[in-house]
N, CA and C atoms as an extended XYZ file, in Angstrom:
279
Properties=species:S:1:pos:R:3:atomname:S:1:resname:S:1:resid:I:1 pbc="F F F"
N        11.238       66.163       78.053 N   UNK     1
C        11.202       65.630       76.702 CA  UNK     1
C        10.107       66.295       75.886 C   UNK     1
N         8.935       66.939       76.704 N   UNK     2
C         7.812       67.148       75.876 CA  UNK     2
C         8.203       68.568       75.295 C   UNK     2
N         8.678       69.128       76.169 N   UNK     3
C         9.610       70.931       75.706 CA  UNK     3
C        10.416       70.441       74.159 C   UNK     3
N        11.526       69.514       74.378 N   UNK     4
C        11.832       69.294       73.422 CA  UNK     4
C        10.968       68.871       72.267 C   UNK     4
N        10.249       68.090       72.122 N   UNK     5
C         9.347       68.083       70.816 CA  UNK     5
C         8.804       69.331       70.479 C   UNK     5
N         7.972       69.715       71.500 N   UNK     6
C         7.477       71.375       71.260 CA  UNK     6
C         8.324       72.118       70.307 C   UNK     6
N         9.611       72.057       71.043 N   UNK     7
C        10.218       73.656       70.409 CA  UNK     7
C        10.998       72.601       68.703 C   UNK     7
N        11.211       71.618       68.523 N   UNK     8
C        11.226       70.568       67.315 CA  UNK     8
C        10.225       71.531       66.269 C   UNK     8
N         9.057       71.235       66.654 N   UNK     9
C         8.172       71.026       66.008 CA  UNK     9
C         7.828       73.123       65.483 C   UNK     9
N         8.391       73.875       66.341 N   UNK    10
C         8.129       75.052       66.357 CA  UNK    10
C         9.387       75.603       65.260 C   UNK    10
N        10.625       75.296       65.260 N   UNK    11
C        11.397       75.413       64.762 CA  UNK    11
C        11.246       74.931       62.991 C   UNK    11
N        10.718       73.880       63.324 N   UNK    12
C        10.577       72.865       62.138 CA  UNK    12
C         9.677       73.945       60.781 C   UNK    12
N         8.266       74.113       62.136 N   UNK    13
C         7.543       75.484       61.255 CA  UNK    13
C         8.513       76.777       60.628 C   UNK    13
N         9.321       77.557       61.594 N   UNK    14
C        10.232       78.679       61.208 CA  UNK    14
C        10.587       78.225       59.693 C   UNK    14
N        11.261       77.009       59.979 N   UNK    15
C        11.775       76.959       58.527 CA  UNK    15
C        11.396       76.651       57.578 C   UNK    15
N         9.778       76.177       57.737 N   UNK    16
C         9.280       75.772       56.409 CA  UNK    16
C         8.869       77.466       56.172 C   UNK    16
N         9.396       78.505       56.835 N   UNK    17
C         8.936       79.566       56.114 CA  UNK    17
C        10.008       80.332       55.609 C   UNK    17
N        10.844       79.998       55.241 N   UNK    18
C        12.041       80.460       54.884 CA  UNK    18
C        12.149       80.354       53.738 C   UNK    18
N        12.502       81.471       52.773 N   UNK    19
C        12.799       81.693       51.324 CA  UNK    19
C        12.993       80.333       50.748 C   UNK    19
N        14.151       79.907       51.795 N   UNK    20
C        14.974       78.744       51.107 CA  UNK    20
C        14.377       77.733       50.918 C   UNK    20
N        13.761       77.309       52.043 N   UNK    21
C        12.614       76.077       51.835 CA  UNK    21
C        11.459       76.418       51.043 C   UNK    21
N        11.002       76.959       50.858 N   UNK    22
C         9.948       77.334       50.445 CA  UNK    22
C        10.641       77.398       48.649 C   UNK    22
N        11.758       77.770       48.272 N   UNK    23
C        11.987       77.439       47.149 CA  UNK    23
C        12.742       76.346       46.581 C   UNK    23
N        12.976       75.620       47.709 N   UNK    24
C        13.474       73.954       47.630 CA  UNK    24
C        11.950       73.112       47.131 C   UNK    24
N        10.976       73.358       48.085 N   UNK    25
C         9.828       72.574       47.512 CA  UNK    25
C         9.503       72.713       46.611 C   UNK    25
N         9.128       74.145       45.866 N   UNK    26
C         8.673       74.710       44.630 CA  UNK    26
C         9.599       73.865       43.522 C   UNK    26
N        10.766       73.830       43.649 N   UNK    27
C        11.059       73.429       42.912 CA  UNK    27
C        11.247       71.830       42.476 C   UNK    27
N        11.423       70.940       44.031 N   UNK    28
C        11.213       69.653       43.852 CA  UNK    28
C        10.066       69.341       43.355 C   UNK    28
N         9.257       70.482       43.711 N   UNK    29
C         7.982       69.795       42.930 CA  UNK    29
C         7.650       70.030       41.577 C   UNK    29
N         8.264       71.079       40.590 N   UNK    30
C         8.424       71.100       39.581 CA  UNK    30
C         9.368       69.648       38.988 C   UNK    30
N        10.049       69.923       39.709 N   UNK    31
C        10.870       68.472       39.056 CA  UNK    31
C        10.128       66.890       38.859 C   UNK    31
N         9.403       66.789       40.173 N   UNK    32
C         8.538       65.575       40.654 CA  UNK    32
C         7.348       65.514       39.266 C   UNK    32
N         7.065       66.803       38.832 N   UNK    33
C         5.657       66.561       38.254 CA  UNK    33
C         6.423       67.094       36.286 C   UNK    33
N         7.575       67.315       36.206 N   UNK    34
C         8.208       66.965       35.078 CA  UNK    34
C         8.120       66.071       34.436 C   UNK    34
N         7.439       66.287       33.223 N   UNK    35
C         7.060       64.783       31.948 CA  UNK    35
C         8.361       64.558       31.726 C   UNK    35
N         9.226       65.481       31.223 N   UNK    36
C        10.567       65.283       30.741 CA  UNK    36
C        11.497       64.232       31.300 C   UNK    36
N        11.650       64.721       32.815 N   UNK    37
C        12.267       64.114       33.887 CA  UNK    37
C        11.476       62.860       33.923 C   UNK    37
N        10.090       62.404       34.274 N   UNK    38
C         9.586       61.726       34.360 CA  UNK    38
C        10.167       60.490       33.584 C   UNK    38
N        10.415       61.105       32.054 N   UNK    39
C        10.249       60.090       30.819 CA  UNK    39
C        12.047       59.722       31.262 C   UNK    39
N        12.811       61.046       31.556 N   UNK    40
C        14.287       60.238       31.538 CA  UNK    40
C        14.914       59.226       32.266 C   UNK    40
N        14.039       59.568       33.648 N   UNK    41
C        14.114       58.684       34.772 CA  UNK    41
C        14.167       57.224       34.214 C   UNK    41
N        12.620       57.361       33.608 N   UNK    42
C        12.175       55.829       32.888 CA  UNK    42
C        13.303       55.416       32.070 C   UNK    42
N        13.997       55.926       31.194 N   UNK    43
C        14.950       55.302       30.049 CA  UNK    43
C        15.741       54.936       30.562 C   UNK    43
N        16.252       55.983       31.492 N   UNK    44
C        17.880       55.685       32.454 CA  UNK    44
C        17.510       54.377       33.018 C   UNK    44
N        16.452       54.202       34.028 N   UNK    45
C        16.084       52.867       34.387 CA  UNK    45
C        16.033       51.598       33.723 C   UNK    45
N        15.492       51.575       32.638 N   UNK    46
C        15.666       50.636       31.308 CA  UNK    46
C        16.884       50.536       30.754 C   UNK    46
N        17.847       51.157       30.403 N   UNK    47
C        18.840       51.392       29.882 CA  UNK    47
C        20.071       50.566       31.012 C   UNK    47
N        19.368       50.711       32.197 N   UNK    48
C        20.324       50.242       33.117 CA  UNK    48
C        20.019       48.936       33.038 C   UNK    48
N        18.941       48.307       33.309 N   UNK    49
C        18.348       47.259       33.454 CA  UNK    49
C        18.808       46.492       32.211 C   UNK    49
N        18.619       47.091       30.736 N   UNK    50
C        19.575       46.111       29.974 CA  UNK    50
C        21.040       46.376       29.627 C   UNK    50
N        21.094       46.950       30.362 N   UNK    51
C        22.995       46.758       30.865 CA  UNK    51
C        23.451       47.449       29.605 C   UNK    51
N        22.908       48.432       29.114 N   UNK    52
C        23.343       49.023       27.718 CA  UNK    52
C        24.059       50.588       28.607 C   UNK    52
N        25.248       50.582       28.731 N   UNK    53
C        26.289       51.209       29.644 CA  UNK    53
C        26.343       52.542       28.551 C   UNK    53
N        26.206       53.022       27.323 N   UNK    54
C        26.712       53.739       26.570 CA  UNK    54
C        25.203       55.106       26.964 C   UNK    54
N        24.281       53.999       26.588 N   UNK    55
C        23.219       55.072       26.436 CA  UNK    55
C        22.558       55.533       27.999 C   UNK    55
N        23.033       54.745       29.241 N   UNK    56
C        22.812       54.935       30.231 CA  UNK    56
C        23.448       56.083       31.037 C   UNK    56
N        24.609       56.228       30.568 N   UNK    57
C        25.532       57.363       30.612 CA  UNK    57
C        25.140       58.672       30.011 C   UNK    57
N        24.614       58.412       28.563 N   UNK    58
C        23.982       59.533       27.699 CA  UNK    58
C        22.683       60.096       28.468 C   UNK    58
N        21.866       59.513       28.964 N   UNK    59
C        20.633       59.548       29.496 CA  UNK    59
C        21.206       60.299       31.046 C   UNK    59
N        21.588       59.888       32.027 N   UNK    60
C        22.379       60.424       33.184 CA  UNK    60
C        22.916       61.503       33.173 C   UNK    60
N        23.944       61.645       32.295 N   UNK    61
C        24.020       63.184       31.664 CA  UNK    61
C        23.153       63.713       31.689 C   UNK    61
N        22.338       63.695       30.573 N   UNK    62
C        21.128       64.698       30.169 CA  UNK    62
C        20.355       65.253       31.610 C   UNK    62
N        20.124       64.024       32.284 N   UNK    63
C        19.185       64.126       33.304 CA  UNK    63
C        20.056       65.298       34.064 C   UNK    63
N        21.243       64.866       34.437 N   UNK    64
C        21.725       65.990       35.273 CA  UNK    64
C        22.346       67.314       35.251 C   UNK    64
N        22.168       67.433       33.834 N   UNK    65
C        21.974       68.697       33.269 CA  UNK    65
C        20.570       69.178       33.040 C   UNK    65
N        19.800       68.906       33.171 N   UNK    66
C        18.214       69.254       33.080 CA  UNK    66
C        18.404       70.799       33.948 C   UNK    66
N        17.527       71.627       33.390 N   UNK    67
C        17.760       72.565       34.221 CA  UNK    67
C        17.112       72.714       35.799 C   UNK    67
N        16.060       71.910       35.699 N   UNK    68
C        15.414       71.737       37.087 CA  UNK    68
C        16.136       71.223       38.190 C   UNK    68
N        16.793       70.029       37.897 N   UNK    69
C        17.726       69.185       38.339 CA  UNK    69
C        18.809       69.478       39.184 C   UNK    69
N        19.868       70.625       37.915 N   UNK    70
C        20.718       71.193       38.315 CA  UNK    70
C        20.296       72.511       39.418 C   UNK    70
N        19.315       72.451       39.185 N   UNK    71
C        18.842       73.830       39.966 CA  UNK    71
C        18.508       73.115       41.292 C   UNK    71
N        17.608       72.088       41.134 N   UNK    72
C        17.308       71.506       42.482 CA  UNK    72
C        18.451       70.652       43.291 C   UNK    72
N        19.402       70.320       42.724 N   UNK    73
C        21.165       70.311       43.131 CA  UNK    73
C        21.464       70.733       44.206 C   UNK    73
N        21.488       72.122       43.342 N   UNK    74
C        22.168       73.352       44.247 CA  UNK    74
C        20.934       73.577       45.433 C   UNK    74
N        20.277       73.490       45.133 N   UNK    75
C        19.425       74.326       46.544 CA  UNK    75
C        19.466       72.780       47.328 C   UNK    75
N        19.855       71.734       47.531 N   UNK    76
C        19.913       70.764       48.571 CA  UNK    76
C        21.054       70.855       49.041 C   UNK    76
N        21.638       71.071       48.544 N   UNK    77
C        23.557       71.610       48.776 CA  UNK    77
C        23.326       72.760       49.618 C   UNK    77
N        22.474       73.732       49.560 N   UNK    78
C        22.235       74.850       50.092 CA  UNK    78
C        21.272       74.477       51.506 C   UNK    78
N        20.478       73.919       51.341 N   UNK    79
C        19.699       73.198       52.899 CA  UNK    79
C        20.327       72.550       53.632 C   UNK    79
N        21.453       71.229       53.057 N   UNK    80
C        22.279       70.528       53.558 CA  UNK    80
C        23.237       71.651       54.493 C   UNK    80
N        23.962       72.292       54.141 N   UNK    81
C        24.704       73.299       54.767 CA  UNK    81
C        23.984       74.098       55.685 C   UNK    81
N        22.701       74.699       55.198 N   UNK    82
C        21.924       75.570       56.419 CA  UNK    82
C        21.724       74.450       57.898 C   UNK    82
N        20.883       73.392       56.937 N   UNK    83
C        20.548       72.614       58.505 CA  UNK    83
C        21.762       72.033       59.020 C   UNK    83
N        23.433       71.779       58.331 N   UNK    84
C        23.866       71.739       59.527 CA  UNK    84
C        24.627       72.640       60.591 C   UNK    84
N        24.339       73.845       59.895 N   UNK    85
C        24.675       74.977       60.703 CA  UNK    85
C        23.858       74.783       62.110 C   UNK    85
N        21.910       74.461       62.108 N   UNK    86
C        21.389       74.636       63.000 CA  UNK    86
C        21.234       73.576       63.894 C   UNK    86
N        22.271       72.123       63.014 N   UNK    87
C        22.357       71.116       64.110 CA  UNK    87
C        23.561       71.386       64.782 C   UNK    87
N        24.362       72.161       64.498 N   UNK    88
C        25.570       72.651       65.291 CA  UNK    88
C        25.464       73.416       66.430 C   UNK    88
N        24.732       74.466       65.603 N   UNK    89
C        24.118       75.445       66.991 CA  UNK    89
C        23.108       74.475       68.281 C   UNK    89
N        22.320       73.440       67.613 N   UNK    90
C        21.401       72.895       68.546 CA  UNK    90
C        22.201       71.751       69.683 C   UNK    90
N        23.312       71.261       68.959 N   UNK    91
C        24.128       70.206       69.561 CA  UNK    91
C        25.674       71.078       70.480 C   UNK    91
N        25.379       72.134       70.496 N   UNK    92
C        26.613       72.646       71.234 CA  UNK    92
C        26.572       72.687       72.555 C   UNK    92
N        27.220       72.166       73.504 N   UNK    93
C        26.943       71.606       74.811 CA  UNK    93
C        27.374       72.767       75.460 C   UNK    93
């Protein structure tokens, strides 16, 4: 069991060095520290909360057209698919 954590934890490193990850974070974290996003999050939340369905929709939109957003989209779509390539390879008996 302890091999297994080892090589977990060794692997885990490989890929935090990988283009891909490395530009998944960059960019979640642009998104995370976005006033913009920040502020839409907030409205969409409010907007939901008073059940005002028109502008909650308008706001949701926007948000997911943001360009960060859409960008950070695609690159989880893109990790999602890598890592389960390497849970395939890791789970093949």
């Amino acid at each position: 069991m302890n091999n297994s954590i080892e090589i977990a934890k060794e692997l885990k490193k490989e890929l935090d060095q990988l283009p891909l990850f490395i530009e998944y974070k960059r960019v979640k974290s642009l998104a995370e520290s976005n006033l913009e996003i920040k502020e839409l999050k907030a409205s969409i939340a409010k907007a939901k909360a008073t059940h005002n369905e028109t502008l909650h929709s308008e706001l949701l939109a926007k948000y997911n057209n943001h360009p960060l957003i859409v960008n950070l989209n695609s690159l989880e779509i893109e990790l999602a698919s890598y890592l389960k390539q390497i849970s395939e390879i890791v789970n093949k008996k």
